[in-house]
N, C-alpha and C positions, 0 to 999 in steps of 0.2 A: 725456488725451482720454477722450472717454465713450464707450464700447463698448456699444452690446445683450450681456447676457450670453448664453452659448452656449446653447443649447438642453437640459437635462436631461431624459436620460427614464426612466421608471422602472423600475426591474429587480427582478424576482419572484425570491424566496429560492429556494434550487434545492430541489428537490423533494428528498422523502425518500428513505433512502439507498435502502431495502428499496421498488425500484418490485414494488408486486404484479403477477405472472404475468398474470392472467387478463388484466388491460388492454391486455396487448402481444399479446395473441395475434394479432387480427386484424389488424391493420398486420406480423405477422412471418409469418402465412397468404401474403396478399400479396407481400408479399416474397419469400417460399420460390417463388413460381414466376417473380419479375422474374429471382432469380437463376439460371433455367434457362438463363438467354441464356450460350454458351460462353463467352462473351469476358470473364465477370465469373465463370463456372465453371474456369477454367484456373488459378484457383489454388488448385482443390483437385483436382490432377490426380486420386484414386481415385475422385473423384465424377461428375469428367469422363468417364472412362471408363465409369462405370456409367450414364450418361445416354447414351453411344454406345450401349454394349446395349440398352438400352430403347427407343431408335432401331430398331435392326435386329432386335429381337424385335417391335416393333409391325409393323414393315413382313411379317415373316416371317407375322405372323398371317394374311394373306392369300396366303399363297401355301400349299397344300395340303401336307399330309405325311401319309399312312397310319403313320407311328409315334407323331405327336403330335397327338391331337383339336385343333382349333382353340380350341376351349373351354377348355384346359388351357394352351392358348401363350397364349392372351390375360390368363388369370390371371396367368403370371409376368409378363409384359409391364406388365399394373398394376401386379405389387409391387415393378418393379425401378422403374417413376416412383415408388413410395412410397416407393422406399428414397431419392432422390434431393432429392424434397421434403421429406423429413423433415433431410436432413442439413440441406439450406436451411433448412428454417426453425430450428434450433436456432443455425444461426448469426447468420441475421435477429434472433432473440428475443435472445442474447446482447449483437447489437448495440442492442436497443431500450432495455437495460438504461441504457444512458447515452446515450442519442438526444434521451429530453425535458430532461437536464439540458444538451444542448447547445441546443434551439433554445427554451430559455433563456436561455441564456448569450448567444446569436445576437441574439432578441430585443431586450437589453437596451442591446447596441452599435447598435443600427439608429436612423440619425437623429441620432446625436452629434457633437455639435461645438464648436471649442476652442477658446481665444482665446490665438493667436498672437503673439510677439513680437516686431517688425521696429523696424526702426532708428526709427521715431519715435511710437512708441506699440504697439498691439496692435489683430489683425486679428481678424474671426470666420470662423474654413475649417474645412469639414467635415473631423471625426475622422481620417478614412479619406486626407487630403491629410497629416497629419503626417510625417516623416522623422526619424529618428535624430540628434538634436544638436539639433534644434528646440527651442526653451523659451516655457511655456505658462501661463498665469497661474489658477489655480482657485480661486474662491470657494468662501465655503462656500454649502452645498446644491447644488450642482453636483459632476458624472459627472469624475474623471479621467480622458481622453480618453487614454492611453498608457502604458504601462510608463516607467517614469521613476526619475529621483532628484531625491531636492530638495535646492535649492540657495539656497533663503532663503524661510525662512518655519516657521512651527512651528503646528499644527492636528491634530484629532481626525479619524479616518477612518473610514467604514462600510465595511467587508469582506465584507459579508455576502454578496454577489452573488458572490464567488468561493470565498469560506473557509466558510460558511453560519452563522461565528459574528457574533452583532448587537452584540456589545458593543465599541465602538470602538476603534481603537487609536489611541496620537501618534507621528506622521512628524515629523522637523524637520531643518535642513539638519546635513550633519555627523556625526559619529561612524557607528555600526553601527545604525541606524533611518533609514535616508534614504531606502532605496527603499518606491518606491508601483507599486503593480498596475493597469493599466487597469480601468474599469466600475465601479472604488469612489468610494463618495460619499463628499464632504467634508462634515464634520456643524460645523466651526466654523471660526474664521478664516480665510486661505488663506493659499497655494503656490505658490512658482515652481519647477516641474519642468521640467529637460531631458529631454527624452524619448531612451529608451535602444534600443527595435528600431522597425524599418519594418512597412508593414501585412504580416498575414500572420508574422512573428514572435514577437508579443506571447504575454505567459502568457494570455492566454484561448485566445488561436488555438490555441494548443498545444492546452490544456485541450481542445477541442470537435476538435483533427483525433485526440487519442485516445480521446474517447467515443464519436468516429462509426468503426467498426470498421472503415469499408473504405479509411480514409485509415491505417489502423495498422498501420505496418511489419514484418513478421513475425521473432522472434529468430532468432538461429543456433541455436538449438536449434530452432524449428519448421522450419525451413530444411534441417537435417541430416535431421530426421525426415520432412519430403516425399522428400529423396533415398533415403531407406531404403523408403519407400513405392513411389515410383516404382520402385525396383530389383525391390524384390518383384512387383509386378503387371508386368514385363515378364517376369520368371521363368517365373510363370505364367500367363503368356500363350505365352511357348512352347512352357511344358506341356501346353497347352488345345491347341495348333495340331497340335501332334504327335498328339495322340488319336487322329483320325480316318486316320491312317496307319494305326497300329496295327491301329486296328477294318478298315480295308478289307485285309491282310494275313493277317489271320484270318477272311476272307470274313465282315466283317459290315459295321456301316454305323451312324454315332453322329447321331441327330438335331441339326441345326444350332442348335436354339433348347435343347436340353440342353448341347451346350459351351459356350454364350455364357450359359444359368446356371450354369452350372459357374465360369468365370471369374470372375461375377460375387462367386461365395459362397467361392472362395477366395483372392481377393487382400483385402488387410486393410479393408475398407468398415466395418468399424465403428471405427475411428481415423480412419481417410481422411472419414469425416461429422461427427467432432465434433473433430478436432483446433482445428479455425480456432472455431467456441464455446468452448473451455476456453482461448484464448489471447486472444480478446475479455473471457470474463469475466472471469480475469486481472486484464488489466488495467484492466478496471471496478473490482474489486474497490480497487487501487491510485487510481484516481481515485477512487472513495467515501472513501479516505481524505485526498483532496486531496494527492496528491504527484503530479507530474506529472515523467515522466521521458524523459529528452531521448532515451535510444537503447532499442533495445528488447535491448541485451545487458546494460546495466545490471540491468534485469528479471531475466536470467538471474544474472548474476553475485550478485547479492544470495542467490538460491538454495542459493549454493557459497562463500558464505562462510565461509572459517575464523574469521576475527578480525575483531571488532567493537571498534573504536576510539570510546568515547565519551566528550566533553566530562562533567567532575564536572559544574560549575556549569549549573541549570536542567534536565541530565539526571537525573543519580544521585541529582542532590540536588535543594532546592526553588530554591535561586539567592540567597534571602533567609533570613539568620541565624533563627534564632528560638528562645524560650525553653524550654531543657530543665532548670532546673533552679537554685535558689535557696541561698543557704548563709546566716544569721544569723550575724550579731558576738557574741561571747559576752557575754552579760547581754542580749540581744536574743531574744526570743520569735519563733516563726515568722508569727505573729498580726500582730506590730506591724511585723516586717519587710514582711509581705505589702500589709498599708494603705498601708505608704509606697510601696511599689515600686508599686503601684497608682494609685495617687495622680498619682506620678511619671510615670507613662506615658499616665493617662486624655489625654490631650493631643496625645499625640505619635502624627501620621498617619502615622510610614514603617512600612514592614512588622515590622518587630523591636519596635517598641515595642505595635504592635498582637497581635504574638505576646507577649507579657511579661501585657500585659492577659487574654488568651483563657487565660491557663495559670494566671496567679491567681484567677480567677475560679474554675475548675473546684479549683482548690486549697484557696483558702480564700473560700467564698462569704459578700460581704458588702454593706451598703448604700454606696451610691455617690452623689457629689456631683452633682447637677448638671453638665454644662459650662458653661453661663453663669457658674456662680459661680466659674469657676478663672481662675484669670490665665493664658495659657500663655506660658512659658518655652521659646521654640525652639529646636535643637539649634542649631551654629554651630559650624563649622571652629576658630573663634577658642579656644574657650570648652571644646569637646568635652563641653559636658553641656546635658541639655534638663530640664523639670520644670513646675512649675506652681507658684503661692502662691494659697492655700486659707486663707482665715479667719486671715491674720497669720501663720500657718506656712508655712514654704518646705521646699517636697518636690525634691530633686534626684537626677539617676542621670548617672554618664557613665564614662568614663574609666577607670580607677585612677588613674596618676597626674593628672588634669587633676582628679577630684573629690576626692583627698587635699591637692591646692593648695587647691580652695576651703574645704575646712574646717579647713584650717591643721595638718593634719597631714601630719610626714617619713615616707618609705616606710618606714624601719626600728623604727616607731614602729605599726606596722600590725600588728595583735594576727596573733602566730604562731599559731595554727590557721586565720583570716581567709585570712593569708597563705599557708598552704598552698594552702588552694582552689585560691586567687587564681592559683599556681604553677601547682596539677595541671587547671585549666583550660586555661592557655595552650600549656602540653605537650600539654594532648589536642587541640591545633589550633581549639578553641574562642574565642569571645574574653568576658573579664570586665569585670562594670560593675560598679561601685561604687554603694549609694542610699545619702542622710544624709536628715534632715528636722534642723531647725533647726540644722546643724553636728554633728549628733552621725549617727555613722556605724550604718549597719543591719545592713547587710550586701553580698553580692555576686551579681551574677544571670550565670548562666550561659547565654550564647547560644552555638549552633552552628548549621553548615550542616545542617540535618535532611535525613537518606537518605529520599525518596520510598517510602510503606508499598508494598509489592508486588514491587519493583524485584528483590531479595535474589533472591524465587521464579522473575521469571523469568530470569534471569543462571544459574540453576540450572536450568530450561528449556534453555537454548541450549546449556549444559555438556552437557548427552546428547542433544541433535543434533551434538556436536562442533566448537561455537562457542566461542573464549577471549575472554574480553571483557579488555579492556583501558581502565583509565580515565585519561584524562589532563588534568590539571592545571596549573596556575600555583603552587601552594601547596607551599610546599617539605616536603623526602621525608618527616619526619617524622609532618606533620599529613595530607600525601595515605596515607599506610599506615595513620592509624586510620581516617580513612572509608573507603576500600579495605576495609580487616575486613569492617567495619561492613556494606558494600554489599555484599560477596561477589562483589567482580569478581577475575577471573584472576590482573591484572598493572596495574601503575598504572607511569604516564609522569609526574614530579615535574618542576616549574620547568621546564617544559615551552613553547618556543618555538619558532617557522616552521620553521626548521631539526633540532630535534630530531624534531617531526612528523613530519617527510618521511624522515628516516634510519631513523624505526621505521618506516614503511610501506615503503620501498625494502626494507629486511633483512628482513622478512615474506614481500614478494615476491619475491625473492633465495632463501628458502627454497622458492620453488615454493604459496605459500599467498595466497589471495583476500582482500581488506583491503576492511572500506566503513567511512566514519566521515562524521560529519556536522559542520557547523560555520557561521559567518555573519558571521566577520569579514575584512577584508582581509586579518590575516595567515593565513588557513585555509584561503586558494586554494590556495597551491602545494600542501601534502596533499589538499585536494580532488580537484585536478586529477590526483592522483598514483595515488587511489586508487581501487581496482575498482569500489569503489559509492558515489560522493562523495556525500549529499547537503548543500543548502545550506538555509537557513533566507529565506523568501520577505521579512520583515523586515530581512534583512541587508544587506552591501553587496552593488554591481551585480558586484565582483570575484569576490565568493566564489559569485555565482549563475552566471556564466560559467564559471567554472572545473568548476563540481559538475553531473555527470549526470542529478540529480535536483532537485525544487526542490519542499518541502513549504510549500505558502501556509496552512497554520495555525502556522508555525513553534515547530512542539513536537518538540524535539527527541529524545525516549523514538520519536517516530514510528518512527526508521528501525528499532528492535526487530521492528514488526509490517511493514514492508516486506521485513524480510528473510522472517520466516514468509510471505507471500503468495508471495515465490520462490520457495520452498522446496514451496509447495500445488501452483505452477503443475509444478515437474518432477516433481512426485510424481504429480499426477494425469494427464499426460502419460504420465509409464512407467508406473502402474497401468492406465492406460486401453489401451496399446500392448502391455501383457502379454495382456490378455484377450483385445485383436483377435485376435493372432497365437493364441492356446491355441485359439481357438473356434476356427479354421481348419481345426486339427486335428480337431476333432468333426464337423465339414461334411466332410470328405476322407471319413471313415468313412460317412457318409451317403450321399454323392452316386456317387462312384469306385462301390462293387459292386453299387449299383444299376444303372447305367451299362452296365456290362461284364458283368452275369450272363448276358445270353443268349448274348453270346461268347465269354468263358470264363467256366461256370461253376465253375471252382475259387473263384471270386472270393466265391463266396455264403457262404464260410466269414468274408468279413471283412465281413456284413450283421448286426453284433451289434445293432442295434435291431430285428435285422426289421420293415425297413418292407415298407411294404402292395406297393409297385409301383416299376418307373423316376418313373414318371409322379408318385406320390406321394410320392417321396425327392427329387425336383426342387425342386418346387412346395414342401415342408412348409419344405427350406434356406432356400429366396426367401423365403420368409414370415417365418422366423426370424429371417434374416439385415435385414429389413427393422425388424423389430419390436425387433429389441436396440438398435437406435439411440433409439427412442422410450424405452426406460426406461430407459436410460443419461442422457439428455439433461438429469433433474436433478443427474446427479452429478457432468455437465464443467462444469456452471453454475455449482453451491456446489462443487466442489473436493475434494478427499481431504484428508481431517482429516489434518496431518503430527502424528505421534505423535513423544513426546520420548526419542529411540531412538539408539542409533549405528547408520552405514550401513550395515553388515552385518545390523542385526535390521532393519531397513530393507526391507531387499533379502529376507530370508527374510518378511517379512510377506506387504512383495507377491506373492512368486511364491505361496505359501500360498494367499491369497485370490482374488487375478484371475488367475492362473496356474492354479490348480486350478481356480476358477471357472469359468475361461474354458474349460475341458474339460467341467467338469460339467453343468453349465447348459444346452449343446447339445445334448448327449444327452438330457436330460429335453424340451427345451421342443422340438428338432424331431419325438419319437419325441408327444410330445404332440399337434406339431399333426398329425400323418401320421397319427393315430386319429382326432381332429376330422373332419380334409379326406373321410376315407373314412365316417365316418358320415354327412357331411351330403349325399354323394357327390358331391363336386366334383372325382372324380380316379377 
């Protein structure tokens, strides 16, 4: 029956990775004060609190005190709202960072709808009525309406709306390429997909509830670090409350809007305002590289990985053979070998033969035939050799044995230094072809899996953050140890199946050690599912995407390399950032305390090492500091702390070295700075 086709609508490539700052400002201005409202402030309890202060110092400003000018309360009173809006908005801006790539995303599902398959023909119901098991029939130029697998049919697909690459991919039913992503257009034939989540589970929905930050569930690591937060600021809150015993004990008396900035500037507000920003950008960072992941301990766990588990094929390596290397039949020139082997390949579309052409080219650069004029001779299971006839001459490559058949020569008849190659090829896990041109043999071309240029350096990277890579394979132990060398992985897993995967992740874990590894076929679930940071490959089956924590929609598998470093940014600049809070604390304690207390005891005036000007100006200069470090901090929980290729221990001495020390140094300069400002311009 004849259907109206479904409605397509069109979807804007996502914006670039790097949104510039200045754009977001004012929609995260905005925002910085939607978020004053408690009820969306409660989960950042140190912020909470410090909007209560600001509270009950504004109120305070009207109510009279001979110890504190009114002029002087109102001051802190603004800079404890500044402190609050600032934390806002750095989180607002964090969030803005993938806001427009969500109503994007948003956009491009608005109005879609699918043509259903019911017992006598196919219906048109909007997108948003599908369910899980449905099957749906797509054309080309038409939106796939759902997360899917397909189940008959073979066509090219535009990804671009999810992956940002334009260059198509082919889905077809069967094997390890079946599943399809919602919001991707089909560019040719079509598709019958069963559709695999309900609304609200699909990989966009994912995508867009963790670009929008306030739908992003916070790790156990930021979890542990609010309760370490919260512990501190109740500490010191019954530090604060105790004070004023004290002071009336010793016949004197602590101004109320002096303890409530006291409190302010020593429970930790410079982590408690950017913690929820550096765990937003985070995970921006991760959706910029299109991996979306399903829990937010993954995140963590990928940070604390010991062992990286990764597939040779398409990771280490390129996936497809290609040519390293050529040998001549004696009385054969490298010259005449090269024209034939040339010759022989000009024809041949699969990726080996097109590397065989790139490499003699650059080898021996020569004039080239036409293709019109060649015949081609296609490869064929039968035959095991491809080639071409050029001008009455027949150029052929294939086999060894299958092109010693066709030139009527026995193996043992195969000139002994040929044959050696031929030999120390197939021991290097390599594989050898054979070229003739008109029955008379040339020589042998050597193809191998070529190690990806770069890969060696960073596997050497990961080694001094205390990463063991581990490669594993289908190729038996031999040929897996010379690319292993080759690659400079750890440890290599040979003739490697379901079962063996999962025994090396178990006895990993069993050791007490973090395991992620990535994969995209049915049999990669069970280690998927097994291991601490499973990802799965968005191309693959609907198995190994369920199974795996994480789901990379450009399915390149090297990704999970740079997913583990953005773990590794996020705890890093979480403890760098949580080092300085806490050291700066200690600089404020010396500022604010013997101010406080010198006219009641002045003993205390011995621990005034900045000599500041006043109480009044040792208040006000902390508030002001304490406000302002959040402002210039705020680009550095956005990009992140560079992780240096270190072991944990110089790790650990970096940090406390620089935000540790920092975080002491810093206060003493920049409060003793502004406590000369405040009293030149006399505002205290």
């Amino acid at each position: 029956m004849n259907m109206p086709a479904p409605q397509a609508v069109s979807t804007q490539a996502p914006q670039a990775a790097k949104t510039a700052i200045s754009a977001l400002w004012r929609p995260a201005l905005i925002q910085a004060f939607v978020k004053l409202d408690p009820r969306q402030l409660h989960r950042a309890p140190v912020m909470l609190v410090v909007e209560l202060t600001a509270v009950l110092t504004t109120v305070l400003c009207f109510i009279p005190d001979s110890a504190v000018p009114t002029f002087v309360a109102a001051q802190i009173a603004l800079w404890l709202w500044f402190t609050v809006l600032f934390a806002n908005f750095a989180e607002a801006l964090a969030e803005g960072h993938g806001k427009a790539r969500a109503d994007s995303l948003k956009a491009g599902s608005e109005g879609l709808s699918a043509r259903r398959r019911i017992a006598n023909g196919f219906e048109v119901v909007p997108a948003t009525r599908l369910r899980k098991g449905d099957v749906v029939r797509v054309e080309a130029g038409e939106m796939i309406p759902g997360d899917g697998e397909v189940i008959e049919g073979i066509a090219a697909v535009n990804e671009a709306a999810i992956t940002g690459e334009s260059a198509p991919v082919i889905r077809e039913s069967g094997g390890d390429r079946s599943a399809v992503t919602g919001n991707t257009r089909l560019v040719s034939d079509w598709l019958l997909v069963r559709i695999t989540s309900n609304p609200g589970e699909s990989t966009l929905d994912r995508m867009i509830a963790l670009v929008e930050g306030a739908k992003r569930q916070k790790t156990p690591n930021e979890v542990a670090l609010d309760i370490l937060l919260i512990g501190l600021t109740l500490i010191f809150l019954l530090v604060v409350v105790t004070l004023q015993p004290f002071a009336h004990f010793a016949n004197g008396s602590l101004p109320l809007v002096f303890l409530v900035a006291l409190l302010v500037t020593l429970i930790p507000t410079t982590i408690g305002g950017l913690l929820s920003a550096i765990g937003i950008a985070g995970m921006d960072r991760l959706v910029r590289l299109n991996v979306i992941a399903k829990s937010g301990r993954a995140v963590e766990a990928a940070g604390d990985v010991h062992v990286l588990m990764l597939d040779k094929t398409g990771t280490i390596t390129f996936g497809n053979r290609r040519c390293a290397a050529v040998h001549a039949a004696p009385g054969v020139s490298i010259k005449a070998l090269a024209e034939g082997a040339l010759l022989a390949s000009l024809a041949d579309d699969t990726a080996e033969g097109k590397s065989i052409v790139e490499y003699l080219r650059a080898l021996h650069p020569q004039p080239e035939p036409a293709l019109q004029s060649l015949t081609a001779v296609p490869f064929s299971a039968e035959t095991r050799l491809s080639g071409v006839d050029h001008q009455g001459r027949i150029y052929r490559k294939g086999a060894v044995d299958s092109l010693l058949g066709f030139i009527g020569l026995p193996r043992n008849q195969l000139p002994s230094m040929l044959a050696q190659e031929v030999d120390k090829i197939a021991q290097s896990g390599g594989t050898p072809l054979l070229v003739c041109v008109d029955g008379k043999l040339l020589g042998a071309i050597h193809l191998k899996d070529v190690v990806k240029p770069g890969i060696r350096e960073r596997f050497a990277e990961l080694r001094k953050l205390g990463i063991r890579t581990v490669m594993v394979t289908g190729d038996n132990p031999l040929t897996a140890a010379a690319i292993a060398a080759e690659a400079g992985v750890d440890d290599v897993l040979a003739e490697a199946t379901p079962e063996k995967k999962l025994a090396r992740i178990r006895h990993e874990q069993n050791d007490g050690r973090l395991v992620a590894m990535c994969g995209d076929g049915a049999n990669d679930a069970p280690a998927l599912a097994q291991a601490d940071v499973g990802m799965a490959m968005n191309d693959g089956t609907q198995a190994a995407r369920e199974a795996a924590n994480m789901v990379d929609l450009d399915s390149d598998p090297t990704k999970l390399l740079d997913v583990v470093q953005i773990g590794k940014e996020l705890l890093v600049t979480r403890g760098a950032l949580t080092t300085f809070s806490i050291a700066n604390d200690v600089a404020k304690y010396f500022a604010i305390l013997p101010a406080l207390f010198a006219s009641i005891y002045p003993q205390l005036g011995v621990l005034n090492v900045m000599h500041l000007t006043s109480p009044q100006s040792a208040i006000l200069s902390a508030i002001v500091f304490n406000a302002l470090i959040i402002v210039v901090l705020i680009p550095l929980a956005l990009r992140g702390v560079r992780v240096q290729a270190a072991s944990a221990a110089a790790l650990l001495r970096r940090n406390l070295l620089i935000y540790g020390l920092g975080g002491i140094v810093v206060p003493f300069v920049g409060i003793k700075g502004i406590d000369v400002l405040l009293t030149a311009l006399g505002l205290v």
